[in-house]
C-alpha positions as CSV (number, residue, x, y, z in Angstrom):
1,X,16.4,-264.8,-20.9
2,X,16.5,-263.7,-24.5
3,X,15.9,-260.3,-25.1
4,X,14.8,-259.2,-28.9
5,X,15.5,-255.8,-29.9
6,X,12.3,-254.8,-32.3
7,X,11.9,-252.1,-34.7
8,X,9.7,-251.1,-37.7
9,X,9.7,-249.8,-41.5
10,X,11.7,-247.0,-40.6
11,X,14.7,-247.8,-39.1
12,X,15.2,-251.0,-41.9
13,X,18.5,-249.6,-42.9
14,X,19.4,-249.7,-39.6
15,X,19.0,-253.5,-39.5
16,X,21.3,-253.8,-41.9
17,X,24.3,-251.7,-40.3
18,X,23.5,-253.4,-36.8
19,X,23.0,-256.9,-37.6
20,X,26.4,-258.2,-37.4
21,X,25.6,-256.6,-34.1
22,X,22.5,-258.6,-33.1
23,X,22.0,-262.4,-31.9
24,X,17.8,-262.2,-32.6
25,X,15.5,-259.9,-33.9
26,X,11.6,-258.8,-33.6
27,X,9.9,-258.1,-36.8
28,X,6.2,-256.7,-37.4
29,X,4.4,-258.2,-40.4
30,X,2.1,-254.9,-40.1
31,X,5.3,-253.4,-41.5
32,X,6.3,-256.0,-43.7
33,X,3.0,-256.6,-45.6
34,X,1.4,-252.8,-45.4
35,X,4.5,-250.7,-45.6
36,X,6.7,-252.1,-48.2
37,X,6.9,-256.2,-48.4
38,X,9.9,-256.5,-51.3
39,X,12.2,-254.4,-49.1
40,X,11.5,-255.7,-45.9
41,X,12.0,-259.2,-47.5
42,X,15.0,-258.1,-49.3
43,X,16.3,-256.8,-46.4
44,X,15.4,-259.7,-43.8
45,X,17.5,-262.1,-46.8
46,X,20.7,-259.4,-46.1
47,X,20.6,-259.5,-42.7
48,X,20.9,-263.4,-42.2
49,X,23.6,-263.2,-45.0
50,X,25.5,-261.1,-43.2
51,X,24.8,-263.3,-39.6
52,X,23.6,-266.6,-40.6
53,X,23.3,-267.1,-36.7
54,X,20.6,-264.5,-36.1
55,X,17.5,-265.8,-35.1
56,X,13.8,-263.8,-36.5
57,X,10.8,-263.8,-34.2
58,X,7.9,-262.2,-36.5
59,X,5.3,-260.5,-34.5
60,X,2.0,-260.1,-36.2
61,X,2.0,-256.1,-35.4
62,X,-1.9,-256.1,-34.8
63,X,-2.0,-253.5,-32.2
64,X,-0.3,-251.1,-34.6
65,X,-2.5,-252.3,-37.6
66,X,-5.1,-251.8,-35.1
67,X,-4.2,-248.4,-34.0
68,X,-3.7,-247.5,-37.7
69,X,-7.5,-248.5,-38.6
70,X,-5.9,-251.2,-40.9
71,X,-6.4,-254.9,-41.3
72,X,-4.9,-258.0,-41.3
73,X,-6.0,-260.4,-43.0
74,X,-5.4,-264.2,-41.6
75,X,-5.3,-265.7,-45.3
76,X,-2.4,-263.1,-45.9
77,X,0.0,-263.5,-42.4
78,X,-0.4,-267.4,-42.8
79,X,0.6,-267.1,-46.9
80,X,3.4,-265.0,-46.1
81,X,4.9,-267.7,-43.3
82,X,4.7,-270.0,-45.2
83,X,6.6,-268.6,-47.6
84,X,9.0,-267.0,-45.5
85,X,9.2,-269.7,-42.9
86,X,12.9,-270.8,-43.3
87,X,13.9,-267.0,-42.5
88,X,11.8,-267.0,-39.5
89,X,12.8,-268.7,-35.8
90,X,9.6,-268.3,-34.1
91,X,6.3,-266.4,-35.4
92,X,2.8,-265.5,-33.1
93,X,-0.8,-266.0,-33.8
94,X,-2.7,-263.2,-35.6
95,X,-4.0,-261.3,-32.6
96,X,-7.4,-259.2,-32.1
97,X,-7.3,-256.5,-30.1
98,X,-10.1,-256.7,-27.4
99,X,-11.5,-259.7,-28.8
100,X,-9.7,-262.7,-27.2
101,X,-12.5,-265.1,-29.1
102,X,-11.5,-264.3,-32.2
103,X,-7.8,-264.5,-31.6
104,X,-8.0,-267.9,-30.5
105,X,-10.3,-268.5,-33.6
106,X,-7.0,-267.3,-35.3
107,X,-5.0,-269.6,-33.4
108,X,-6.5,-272.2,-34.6
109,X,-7.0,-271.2,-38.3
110,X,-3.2,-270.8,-38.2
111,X,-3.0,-274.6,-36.5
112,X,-5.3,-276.4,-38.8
113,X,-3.2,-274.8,-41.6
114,X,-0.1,-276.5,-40.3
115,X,1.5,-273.7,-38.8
116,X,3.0,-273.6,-34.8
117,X,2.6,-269.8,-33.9
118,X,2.7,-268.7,-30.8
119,X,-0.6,-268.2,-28.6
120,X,-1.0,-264.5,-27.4
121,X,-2.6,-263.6,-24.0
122,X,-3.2,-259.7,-23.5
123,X,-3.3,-257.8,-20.5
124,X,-7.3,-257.4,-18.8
125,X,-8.6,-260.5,-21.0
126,X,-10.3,-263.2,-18.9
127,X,-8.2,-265.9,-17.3
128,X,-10.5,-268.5,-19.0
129,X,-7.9,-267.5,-22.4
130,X,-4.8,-268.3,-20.5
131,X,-6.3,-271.0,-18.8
132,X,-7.5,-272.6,-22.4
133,X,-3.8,-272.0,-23.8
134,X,-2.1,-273.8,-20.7
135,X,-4.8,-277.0,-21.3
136,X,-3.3,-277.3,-24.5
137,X,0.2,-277.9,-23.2
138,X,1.9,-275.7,-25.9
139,X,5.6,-275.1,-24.5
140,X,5.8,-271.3,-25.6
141,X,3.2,-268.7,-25.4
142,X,3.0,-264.9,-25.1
143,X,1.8,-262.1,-23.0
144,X,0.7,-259.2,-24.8
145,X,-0.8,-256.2,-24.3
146,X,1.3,-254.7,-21.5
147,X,2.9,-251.7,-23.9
148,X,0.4,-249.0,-22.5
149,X,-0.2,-250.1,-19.0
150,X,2.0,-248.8,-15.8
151,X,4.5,-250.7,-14.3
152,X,2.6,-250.9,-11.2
153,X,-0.5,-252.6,-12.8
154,X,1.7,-254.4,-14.5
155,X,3.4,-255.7,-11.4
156,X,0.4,-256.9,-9.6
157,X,-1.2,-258.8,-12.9
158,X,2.3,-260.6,-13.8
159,X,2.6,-261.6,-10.2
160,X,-0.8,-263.2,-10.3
161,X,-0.2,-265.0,-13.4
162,X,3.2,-266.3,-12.9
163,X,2.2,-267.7,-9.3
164,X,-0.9,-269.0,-10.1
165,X,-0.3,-270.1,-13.9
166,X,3.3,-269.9,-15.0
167,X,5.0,-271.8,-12.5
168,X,4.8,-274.8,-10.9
169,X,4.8,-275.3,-6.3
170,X,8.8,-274.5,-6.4
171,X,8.5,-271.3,-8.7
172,X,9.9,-273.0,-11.3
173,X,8.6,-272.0,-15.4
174,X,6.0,-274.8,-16.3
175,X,6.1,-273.0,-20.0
176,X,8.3,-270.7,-21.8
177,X,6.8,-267.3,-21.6
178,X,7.2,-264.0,-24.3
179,X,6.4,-260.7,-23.1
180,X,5.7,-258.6,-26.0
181,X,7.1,-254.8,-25.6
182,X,8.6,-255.2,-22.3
183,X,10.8,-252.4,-21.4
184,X,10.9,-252.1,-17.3
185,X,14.2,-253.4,-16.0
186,X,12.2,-254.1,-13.2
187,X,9.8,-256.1,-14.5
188,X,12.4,-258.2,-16.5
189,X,14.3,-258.9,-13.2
190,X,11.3,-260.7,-11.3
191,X,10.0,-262.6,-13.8
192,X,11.4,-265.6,-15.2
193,X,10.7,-264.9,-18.9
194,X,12.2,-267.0,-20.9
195,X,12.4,-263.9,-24.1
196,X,11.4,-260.3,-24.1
197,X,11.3,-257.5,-26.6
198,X,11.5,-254.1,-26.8
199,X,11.9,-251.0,-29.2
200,X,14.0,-248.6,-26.4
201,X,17.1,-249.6,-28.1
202,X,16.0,-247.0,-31.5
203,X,13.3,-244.6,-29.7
204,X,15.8,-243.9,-27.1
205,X,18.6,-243.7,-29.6
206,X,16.3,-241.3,-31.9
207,X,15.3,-239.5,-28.8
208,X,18.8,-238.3,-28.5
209,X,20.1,-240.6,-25.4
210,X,22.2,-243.9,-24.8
211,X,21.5,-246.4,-22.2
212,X,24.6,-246.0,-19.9
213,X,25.0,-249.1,-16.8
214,X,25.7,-248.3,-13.8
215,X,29.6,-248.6,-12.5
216,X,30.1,-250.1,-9.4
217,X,33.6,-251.7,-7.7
218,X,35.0,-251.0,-10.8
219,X,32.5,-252.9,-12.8
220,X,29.8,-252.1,-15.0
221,X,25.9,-253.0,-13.3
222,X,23.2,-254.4,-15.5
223,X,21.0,-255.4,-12.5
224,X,20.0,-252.0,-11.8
225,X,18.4,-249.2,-13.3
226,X,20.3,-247.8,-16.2
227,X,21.3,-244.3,-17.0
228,X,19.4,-243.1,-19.7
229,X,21.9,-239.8,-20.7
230,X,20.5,-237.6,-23.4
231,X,24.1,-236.9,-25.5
232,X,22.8,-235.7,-29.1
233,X,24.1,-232.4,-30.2
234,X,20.2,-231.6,-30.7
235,X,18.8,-232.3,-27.9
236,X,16.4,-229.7,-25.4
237,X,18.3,-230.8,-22.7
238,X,21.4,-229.6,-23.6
239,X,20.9,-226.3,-21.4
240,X,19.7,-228.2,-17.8
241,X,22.1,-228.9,-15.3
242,X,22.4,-232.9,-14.8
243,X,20.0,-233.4,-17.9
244,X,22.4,-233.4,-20.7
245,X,25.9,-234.9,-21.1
246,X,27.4,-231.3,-21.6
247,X,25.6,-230.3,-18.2
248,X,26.6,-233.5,-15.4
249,X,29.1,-233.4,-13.2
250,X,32.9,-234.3,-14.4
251,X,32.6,-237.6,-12.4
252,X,29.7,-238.3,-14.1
253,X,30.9,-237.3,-17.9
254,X,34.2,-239.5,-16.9
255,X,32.3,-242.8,-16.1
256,X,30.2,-241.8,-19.7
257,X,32.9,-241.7,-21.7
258,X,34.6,-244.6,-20.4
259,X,31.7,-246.7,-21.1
260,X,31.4,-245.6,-23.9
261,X,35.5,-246.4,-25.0
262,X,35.3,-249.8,-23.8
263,X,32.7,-250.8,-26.3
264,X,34.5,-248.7,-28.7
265,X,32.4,-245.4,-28.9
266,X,33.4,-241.9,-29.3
267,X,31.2,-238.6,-28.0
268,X,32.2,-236.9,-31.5
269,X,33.0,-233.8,-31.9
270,X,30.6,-231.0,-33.9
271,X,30.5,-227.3,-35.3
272,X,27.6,-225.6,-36.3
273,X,27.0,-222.1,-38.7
274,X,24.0,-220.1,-40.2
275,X,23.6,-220.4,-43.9
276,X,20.9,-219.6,-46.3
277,X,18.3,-221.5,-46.7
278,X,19.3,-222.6,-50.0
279,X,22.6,-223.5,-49.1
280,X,24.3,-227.1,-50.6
281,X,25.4,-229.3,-47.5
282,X,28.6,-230.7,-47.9
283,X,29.6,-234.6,-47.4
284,X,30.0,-234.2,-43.3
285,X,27.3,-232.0,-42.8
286,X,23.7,-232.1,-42.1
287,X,21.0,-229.6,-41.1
288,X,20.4,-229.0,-37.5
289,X,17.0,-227.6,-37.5
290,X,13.9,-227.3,-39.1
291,X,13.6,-224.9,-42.5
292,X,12.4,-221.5,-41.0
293,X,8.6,-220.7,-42.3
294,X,10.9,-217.2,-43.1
295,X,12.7,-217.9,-46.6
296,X,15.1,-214.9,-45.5
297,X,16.4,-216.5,-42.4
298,X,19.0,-218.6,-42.5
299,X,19.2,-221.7,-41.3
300,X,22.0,-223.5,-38.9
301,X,24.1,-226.6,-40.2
302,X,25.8,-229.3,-38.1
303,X,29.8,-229.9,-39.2
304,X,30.6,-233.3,-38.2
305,X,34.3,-232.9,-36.9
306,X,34.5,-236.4,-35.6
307,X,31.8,-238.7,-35.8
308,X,30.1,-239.8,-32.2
309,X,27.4,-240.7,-30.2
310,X,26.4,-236.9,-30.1
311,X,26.4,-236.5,-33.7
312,X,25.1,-240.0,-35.5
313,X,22.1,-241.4,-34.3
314,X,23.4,-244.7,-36.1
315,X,26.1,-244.8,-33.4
316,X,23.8,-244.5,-30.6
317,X,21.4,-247.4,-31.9
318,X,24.5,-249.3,-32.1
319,X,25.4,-248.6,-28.4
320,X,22.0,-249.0,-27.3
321,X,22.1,-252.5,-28.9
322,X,25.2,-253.4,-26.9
323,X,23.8,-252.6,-24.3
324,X,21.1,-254.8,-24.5
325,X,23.5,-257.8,-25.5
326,X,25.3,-257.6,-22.5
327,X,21.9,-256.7,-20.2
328,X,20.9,-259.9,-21.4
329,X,24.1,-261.9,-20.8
330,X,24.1,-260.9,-17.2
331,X,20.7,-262.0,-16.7
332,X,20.0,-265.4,-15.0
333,X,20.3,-268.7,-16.9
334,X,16.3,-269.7,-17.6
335,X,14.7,-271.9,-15.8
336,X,15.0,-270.3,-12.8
337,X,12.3,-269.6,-9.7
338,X,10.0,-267.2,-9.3
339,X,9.7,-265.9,-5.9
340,X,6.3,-266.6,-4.9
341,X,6.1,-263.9,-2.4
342,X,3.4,-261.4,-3.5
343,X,4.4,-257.7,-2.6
344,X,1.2,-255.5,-1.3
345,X,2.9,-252.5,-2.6
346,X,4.7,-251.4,-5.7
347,X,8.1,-251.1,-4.0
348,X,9.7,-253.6,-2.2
């Protein structure tokens, strides 16, 4: 299973630190066309420059244009493939939310315009849609949708649709199948996808946390639930027992740290002070809260000592990426069966 790590406007930059890093790649249009196009293109260009191997899936972003109250216009995503398709690997249909009429209408604009995009099915459309894309014996499609809805739901609908759709009498894949936004370990695991992606790598990294594997036998685990440890310097959990790196156990903060060595991390080490307000930061510092509504308060500034997960967010996108890379190189080879066995209750 490939696994795309997907991101937005704001953490471009990042794309370009971390892409020597990455294998693939998720890109919205909705950021490239209505945030700013010439960087986004610009950038895109860099990346590949810096890994000509890196493969780009573009994603049309209409549930975020959607949840935005903007539009997309179909003349406009089909223009910019075309002109941008020998920088893209794969791109998907111009989806509209609740309206799976007109985003096969799309799919077939796209089509007769000598394009190949991917056909989007979305979570709570009718089965007719899916069953329409299957008749046409395209060999990739894409299930959508699925960001807001629990795991649970989730479980039950993708157990109905690989068994009765997706697979053939042996469980095995009768098409390759996307799942747009996926993020449940769990859901990866049972499914044989053959891509996913997923924006956890940079929320959780912003959020202040790296994705830590479990250790088992003297090996890392990637088949089971991940630690999600909370390490930044900033973070509100810096004060609760077991809910901060600073607060576990010292068997737990060993195991941490020597995850984090292996793939060539370090924790970092910080200092912080009160200044005023209009105080001049110097090259290793940064400011560690908000400016006080108070102009007579002073405000507290974070000395970076040694540079670390704990300190530079940049650091923990990069680990979260790893982590990722590797999730996906333990994964099984695709094809592989499904089990056909539908479970009655969310846990097995």
């Amino acid at each position: 299973m490939k696994i795309y790590p997907a991101g937005n406007n704001q953490y471009t930059k990042i794309w370009l630190v971390i892409s020597e890093l990455l294998q693939k790649a998720l890109i919205s249009y909705n950021y490239v066309e209505l945030e700013n196009k010439t960087f986004w293109i610009r950038t895109i260009k860099a990346m590949i420059e810096q890994n000509k191997d890196i493969s780009l899936f573009l994603d049309s972003g209409a549930f975020s244009a959607w949840s935005q109250g903007k539009e997309i216009k179909i003349e406009d995503y089909i223009t910019f493939i075309r002109d941008h398709e020998n920088l893209l690997g794969i791109y998907a249909n111009l989806d509209v939310i609740g309206d799976p009429a007109a985003t096969w209408k799309n799919q077939m604009i796209m089509e007769d315009a000598g394009l190949h995009p991917l056909p989007v099915f979305h979570y709570g459309e009718d089965e007719k849609w899916l069953r329409r894309i299957l008749n046409r014996n395209y060999d990739y499609i894409s299930l959508g949708g699925m960001v807001p809805i629990s795991t649970g739901d989730l479980y039950f609908w993708l157990d109905r649709l690989f068994s009765r759709y997706l697979t053939d009498s042996n469980g095995m894949p009768i098409v390759k199948v996307h799942g747009f936004g996926l993020t449940s370990l769990r859901l990866m695991l049972r499914y044989n996808w053959h891509s996913v992606d997923s924006t956890s790598w940079v929320v959780t990294g912003r959020m202040g946390s790296v994705y830590i594997p479990r250790f088992k036998n003297g090996e890392w685990i990637y088949d089971e639930d991940s630690w999600k440890i909370a390490v930044s310097n900033r973070s509100p959990n810096n004060k609760e027992a077991g809910k901060h790196f600073t607060t576990m156990s010292p068997m737990e903060q060993k195991a941490i740290l020597s995850y984090l060595t292996d793939k060539g991390y370090k924790f970092g080490k910080s200092e912080f002070k009160k200044v005023s307000q209009d105080y001049e930061l110097k090259e290793n510092e940064k400011w560690a809260e908000k400016k006080p509504s108070d102009k007579s308060d002073k405000r507290e500034v974070e000395i970076v000592i040694e540079q670390g997960v704990s300190n530079m967010y940049q650091l923990r996108d990069e680990v979260n990426v790893l982590y990722f890379l590797d999730l996906e190189k333990s994964m099984p080879a695709w094809p592989w069966a499904f089990k056909k066995e539908v479970q009655h209750g969310f846990f097995e």
